[in-house]
N, C-alpha and C positions, 0 to 999 in steps of 0.2 A: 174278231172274237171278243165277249164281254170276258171285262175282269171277274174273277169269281173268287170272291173273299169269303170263307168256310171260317165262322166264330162258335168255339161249344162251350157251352154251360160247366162251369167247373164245380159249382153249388154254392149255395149264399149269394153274394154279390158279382161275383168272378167268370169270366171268360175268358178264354187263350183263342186269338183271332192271328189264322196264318194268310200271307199276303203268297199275291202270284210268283213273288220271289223265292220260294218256299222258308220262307224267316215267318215267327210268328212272335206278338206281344201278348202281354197279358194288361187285361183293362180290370177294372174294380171299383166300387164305389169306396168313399170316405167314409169313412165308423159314423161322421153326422148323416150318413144316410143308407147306416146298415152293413158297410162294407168293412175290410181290413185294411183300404189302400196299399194292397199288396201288388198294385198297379197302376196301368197308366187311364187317368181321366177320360171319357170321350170328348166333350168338347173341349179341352185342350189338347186333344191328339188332332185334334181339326189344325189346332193354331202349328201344330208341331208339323203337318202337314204341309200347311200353306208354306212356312219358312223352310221347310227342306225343300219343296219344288222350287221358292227362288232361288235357293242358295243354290240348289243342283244347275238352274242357269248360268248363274253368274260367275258359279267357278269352273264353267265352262266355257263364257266368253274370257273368263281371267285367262284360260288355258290358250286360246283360240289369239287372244289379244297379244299377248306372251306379255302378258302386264307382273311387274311386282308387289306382289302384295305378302307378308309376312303368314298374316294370317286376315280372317272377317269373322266374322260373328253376326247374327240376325235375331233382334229381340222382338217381339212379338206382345201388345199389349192390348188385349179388347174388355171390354164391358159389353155385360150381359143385359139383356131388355129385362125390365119388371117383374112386365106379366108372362106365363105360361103360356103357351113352352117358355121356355128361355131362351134364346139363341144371340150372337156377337151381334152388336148394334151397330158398333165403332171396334174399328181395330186400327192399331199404330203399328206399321212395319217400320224399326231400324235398323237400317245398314251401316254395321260398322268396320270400316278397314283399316286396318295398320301395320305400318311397314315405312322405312327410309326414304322409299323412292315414287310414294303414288302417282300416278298419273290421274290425277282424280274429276278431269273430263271425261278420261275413258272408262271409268268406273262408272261416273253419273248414266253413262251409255250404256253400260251394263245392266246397272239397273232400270234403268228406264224399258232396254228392252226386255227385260222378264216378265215385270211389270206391266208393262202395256200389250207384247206379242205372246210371249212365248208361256207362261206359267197358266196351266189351266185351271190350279185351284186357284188362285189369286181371281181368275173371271168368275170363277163359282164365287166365290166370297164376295163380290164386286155384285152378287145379284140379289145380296139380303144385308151387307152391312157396309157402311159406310167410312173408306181406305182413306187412311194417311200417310203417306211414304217418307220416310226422312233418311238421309244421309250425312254419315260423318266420317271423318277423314281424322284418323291419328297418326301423326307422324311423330318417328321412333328418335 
């Protein structure tokens, strides 16, 4: 079955878009383009996307792996093309892990396989913008 994402018009700038999870956000433009920013951006809800699907891998193989990791964090950095539309040209995925005890092979393994197998918005991005993947390793 298709996902089916139902987004309604709130008036001005504003919509409330509920996901198949039944959780919904609220998206909005910025006041430079009409809106209140009383919400989340669409195409940084793309970026916010793509880093939760890997992050939902990797703290999955963390889990799978029974690797220690404190905590991660994934920062997400793209630039917009010129011309109209706009859309991400380049985008920078970093992974960052921290904790006392990394195993930071098996992390590389993590990411690699999110990355390359398992995240399917990471392949959608991979069909219009041009992926940089970086990893870092903080020890506590």
């Amino acid at each position: 079955m298709a996902d089916h994402i139902s987004t309604q018009w709130l008036g001005e700038m504003a919509f409330e878009s509920t996901n198949p999870s039944g959780h919904s956000l609220r998206i909005d433009a910025g006041p430079e383009n009409g809106g209140q920013g009383s919400g989340l951006r669409p195409k940084a809800l793309m970026l916010s996307a793509l880093a939760g699907c890997s992050g939902l891998d990797v703290a999955s193989l963390i889990k799978k792996m029974k690797l220690e990791v404190d905590t991660f964090r994934i920062d997400t950095l793209a630039e917009l093309s010129e011309a109209h539309p706009r859309y991400y040209e380049s985008v920078v995925v970093e992974y960052h892990f921290y904790g006392s005890n990394l195993a930071e092979d098996k992390l590389q393994r993590a990411v690699d396989l999110s990355v390359g197998k398992y995240c399917g918005v990471m392949e959608m991005f991979r069909r219009f913008a041009q992926l940089e993947i970086k990893v870092f390793f903080h020890k506590a």
